[in-house]
N, C-alpha and C positions, 0 to 999 in steps of 0.2 A: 980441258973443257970443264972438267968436276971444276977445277980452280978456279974455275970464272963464274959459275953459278955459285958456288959457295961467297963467294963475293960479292956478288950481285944480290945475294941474300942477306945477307950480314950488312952491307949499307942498305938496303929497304928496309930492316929491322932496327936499325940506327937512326933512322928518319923517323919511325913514325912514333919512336920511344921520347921525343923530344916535347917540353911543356908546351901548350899554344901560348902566343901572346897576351898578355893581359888585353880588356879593354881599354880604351880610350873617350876620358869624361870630356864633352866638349861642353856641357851646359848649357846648350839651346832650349833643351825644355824640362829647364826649373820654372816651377810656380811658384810664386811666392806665397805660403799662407797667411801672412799676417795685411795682404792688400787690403783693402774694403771688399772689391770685388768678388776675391776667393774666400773673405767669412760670409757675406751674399751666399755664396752657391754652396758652404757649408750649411748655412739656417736653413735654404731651401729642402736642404738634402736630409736632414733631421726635424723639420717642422712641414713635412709637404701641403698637410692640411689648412695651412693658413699662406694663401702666395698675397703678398703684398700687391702684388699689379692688379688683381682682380678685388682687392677693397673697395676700389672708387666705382663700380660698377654698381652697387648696390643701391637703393636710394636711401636718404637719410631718414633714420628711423630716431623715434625718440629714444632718450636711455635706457627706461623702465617700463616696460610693457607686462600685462597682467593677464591668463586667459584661463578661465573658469572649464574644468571638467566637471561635470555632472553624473548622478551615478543613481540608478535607483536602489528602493533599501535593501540592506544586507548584503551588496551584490560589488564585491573586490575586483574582478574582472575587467581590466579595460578594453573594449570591443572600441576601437572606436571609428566613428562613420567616415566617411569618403570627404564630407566637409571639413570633418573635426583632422584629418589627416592632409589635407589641404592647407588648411586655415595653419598647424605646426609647423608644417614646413618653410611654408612660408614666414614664419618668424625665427624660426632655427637655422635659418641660412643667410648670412654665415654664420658660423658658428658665435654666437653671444659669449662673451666676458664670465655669464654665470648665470645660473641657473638655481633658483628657490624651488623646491616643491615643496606643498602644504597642504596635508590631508588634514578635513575636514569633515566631522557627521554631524547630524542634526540632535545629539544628546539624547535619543530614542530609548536605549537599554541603558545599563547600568555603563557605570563609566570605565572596568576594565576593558568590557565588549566593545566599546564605542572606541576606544583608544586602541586596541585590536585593531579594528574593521579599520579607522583612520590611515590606521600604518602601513596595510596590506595595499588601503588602495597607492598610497604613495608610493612605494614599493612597485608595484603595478605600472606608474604614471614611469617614477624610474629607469627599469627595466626597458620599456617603450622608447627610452628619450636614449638609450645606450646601446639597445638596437638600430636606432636611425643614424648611428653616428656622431653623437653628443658625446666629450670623453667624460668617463666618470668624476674625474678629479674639477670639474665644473658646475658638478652639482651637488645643492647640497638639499638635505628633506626633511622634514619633518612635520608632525603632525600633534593632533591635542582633539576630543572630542566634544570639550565647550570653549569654542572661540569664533570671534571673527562670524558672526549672524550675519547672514545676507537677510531672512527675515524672520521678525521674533514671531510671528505667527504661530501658534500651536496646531494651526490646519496643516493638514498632507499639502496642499498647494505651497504653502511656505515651508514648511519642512525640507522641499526639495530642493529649493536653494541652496539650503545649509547644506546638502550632502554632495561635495564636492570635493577636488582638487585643485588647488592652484596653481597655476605654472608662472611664475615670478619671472620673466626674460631682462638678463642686466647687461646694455650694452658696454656703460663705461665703468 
């Protein structure tokens, strides 16, 4: 009886010391990468922010579209209103080709201040546009503190024209 369990152990112990079978490639589900379809769901998968099918939804806008921030003086700050965040949106979607910003002051102080103040607010205008979802690499800023007069007026009513930012929208 010991002889029979000693054997009985010794083939269970022999069994289960044995390699398993390799697997077996049958090839039913190769993709192929190089389809059109599979670099599709590649660009998808790496550009999700731009889907192709929701392009034509949009309506036709022109290429270059221009929108004035306004800023009273000395004041970097962009607060901006319910309209004015309305009105952005609604031109930043979808996301535009490219994006200018261009600070602008009305030549008030001396021209390092004035070129200061220009750059913070662009910066400002910036910051705003890359919190909403704009990538950075789309826009580009810059500013100057005598250029580009909305009006040569010397009165505070024209003055405040010139203290602004531009937001330059490039669709093509």
């Amino acid at each position: 009886m010991r002889t029979l369990v000693m054997v009985a152990c010794a083939v269970s112990l022999a069994a289960c010391s044995s390699p398993p079978k390799p697997p077996t490639v049958s090839g039913r589900h190769r993709i192929p990468i190089n389809s059109p379809a599979a670099q599709e769901e590649l660009r998808l998968q790496v550009f999700p922010q731009e889907p192709t099918a929701q392009a034509t939804m949009w309506p036709a806008r022109p290429p270059k579209q221009t929108v004035s921030v306004y800023f009273p003086q000395d004041v970097t700050v962009f607060r901006p209103t319910s309209a004015q965040i309305n009105q952005l949106h609604t031109l930043l979607w979808p996301v535009p080709k490219h994006i200018n910003v261009r600070g602008l002051t009305d030549n008030n102080c001396p021209p390092p201040g004035d070129t200061q103040v220009a750059r913070v607010r662009a910066l400002a205008i910036y910051n705003w546009l890359i919190n909403q979802g704009v990538p950075a690499s789309r826009i580009t800023i810059s500013y100057a503190p005598v250029k580009d007069y909305a009006s040569n007026a010397p009165l505070s009513p024209g003055r405040v024209l010139n203290r602004r930012v531009d937001i330059e929208i490039l669709r093509k």
